[in-house]
C-alpha distance (Angstrom), angle and dihedral (degrees) to the residues before:
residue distance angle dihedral
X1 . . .
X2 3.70 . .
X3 3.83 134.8 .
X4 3.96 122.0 -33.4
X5 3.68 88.2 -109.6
X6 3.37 96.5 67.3
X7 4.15 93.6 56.7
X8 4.38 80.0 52.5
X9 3.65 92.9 63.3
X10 4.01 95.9 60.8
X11 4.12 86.5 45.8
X12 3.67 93.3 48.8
X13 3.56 82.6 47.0
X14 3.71 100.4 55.6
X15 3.61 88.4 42.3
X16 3.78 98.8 55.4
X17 4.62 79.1 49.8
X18 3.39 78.4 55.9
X19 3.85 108.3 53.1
X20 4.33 84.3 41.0
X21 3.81 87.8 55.4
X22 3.41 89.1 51.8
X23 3.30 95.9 49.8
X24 4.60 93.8 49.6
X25 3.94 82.1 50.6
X26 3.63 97.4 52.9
X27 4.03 91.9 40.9
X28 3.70 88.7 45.5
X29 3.91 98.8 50.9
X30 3.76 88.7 40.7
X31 3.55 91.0 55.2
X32 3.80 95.8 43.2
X33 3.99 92.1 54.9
X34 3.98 92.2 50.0
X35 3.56 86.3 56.4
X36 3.74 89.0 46.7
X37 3.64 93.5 49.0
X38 3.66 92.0 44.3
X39 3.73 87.8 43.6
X40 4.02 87.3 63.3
X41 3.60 104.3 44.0
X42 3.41 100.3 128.5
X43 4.03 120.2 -150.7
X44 3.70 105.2 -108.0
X45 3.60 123.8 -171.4
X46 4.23 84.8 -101.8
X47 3.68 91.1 71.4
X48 4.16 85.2 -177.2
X49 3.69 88.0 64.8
X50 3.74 91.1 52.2
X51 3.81 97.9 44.4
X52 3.87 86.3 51.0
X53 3.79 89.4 56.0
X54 3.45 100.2 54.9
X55 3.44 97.1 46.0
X56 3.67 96.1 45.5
X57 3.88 84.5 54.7
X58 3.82 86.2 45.8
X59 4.03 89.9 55.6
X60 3.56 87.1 46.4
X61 4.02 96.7 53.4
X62 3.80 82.0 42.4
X63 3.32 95.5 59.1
X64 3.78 93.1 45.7
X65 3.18 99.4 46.4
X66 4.26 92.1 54.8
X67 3.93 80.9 53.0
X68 3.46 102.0 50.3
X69 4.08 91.6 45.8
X70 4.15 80.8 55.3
X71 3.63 89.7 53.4
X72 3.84 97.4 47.8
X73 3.78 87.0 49.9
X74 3.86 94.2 56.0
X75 3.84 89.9 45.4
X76 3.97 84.8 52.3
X77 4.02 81.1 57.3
X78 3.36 94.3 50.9
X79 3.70 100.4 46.7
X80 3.98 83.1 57.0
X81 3.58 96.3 63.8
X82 3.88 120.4 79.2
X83 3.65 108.6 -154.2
X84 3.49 97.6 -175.0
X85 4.05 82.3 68.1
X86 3.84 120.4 92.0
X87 3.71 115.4 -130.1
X88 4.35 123.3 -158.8
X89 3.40 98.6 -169.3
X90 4.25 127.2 40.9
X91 3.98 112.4 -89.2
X92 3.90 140.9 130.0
X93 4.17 104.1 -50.5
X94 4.24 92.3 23.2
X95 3.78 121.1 126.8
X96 3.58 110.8 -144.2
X97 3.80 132.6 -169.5
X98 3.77 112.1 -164.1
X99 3.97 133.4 167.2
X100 3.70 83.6 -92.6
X101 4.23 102.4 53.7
X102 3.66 140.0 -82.4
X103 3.93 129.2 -43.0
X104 3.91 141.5 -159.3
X105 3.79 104.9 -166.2
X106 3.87 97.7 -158.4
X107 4.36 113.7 90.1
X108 3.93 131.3 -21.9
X109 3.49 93.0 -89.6
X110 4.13 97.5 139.5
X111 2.84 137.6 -143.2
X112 3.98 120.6 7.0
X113 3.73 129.7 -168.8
X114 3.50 129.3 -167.2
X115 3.99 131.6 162.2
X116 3.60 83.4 0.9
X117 4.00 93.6 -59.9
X118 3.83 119.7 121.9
X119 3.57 115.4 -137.3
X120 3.78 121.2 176.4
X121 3.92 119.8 -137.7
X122 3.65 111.5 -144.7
X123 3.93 134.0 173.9
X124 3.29 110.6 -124.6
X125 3.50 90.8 -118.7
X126 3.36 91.0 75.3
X127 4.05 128.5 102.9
X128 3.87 95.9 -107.6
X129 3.67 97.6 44.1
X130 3.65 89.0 41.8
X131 3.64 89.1 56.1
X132 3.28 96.4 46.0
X133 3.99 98.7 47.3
X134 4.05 125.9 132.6
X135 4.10 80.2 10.7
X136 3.57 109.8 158.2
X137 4.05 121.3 -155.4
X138 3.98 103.9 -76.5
X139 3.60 93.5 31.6
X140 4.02 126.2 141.2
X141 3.79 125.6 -161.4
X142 4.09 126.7 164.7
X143 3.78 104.3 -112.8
X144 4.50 110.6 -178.6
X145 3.44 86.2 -16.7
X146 4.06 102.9 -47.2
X147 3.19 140.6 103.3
X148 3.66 121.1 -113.0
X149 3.42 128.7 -169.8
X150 3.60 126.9 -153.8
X151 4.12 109.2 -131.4
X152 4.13 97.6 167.3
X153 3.68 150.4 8.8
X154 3.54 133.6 -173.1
């Protein structure tokens, strides 16, 4: 077997799965009770106040539904990366260890922590990982004005 980082990546993985389940479920259940509340509107004789119902509960499953879209579209990122795979320079599904902490390139997730170590889940849309991209191990680039080194990748 090889180093202990490279049984992290499938954890941070499965925890960055998790967060973007999380985040389907809630969109789901929010859109299912706008639907139910819109569902039992009842005409009153102030048909304003019913008209303003349903389309508040129409904004609100709206809304949702733009969310949950978001969310399937990160977990179609994730399911992408392989993070049983070893990566030597910094791209979507690395692990990197610079001078400033550890990274998951795979979806802005936040921050991670497993066995006690935090790890940071990033897109790599983002500025750091964008900085950081095609990195090798030894590399330097200026990130907000410091200099970070690159001390790992996995």
């Amino acid at each position: 077997m090889g180093s202990p980082n490279e049984l992290i990546k499938p954890r941070l993985h499965h925890l960055c799965l998790a967060y973007v389940q999380e985040r389907i479920d809630a969109c789901q259940a929010a859109i299912q009770a706008a639907q139910e509340s819109a569902n039992s509107e009842t005409k009153s004789s102030a048909g304003d106040k019913y008209e303003t119902g349903r389309a508040m509960a129409q904004n609100e499953r709206d809304r949702n539904a733009v969310q949950l879209q978001q969310a399937r579209q990160l977990l179609g990122e994730l399911q992408r990366i392989h993070p049983e795979l070893c990566c030597d320079t910094v791209r979507p599904g690395a692990l990197v260890h610079t001078s400033l902490g550890w990274f998951y390139i795979s979806i802005s997730a936040g921050k991670l922590v497993v066995e006690g170590q935090e790890y940071f889940a990033v897109s790599a849309a983002a500025p750091v990982a964008a900085a950081l991209a095609g990195q090798r191990v030894g590399g330097q680039v200026t990130f907000n004005g410091k200099s970070v080194q690159l001390l790992a990748i996995w």
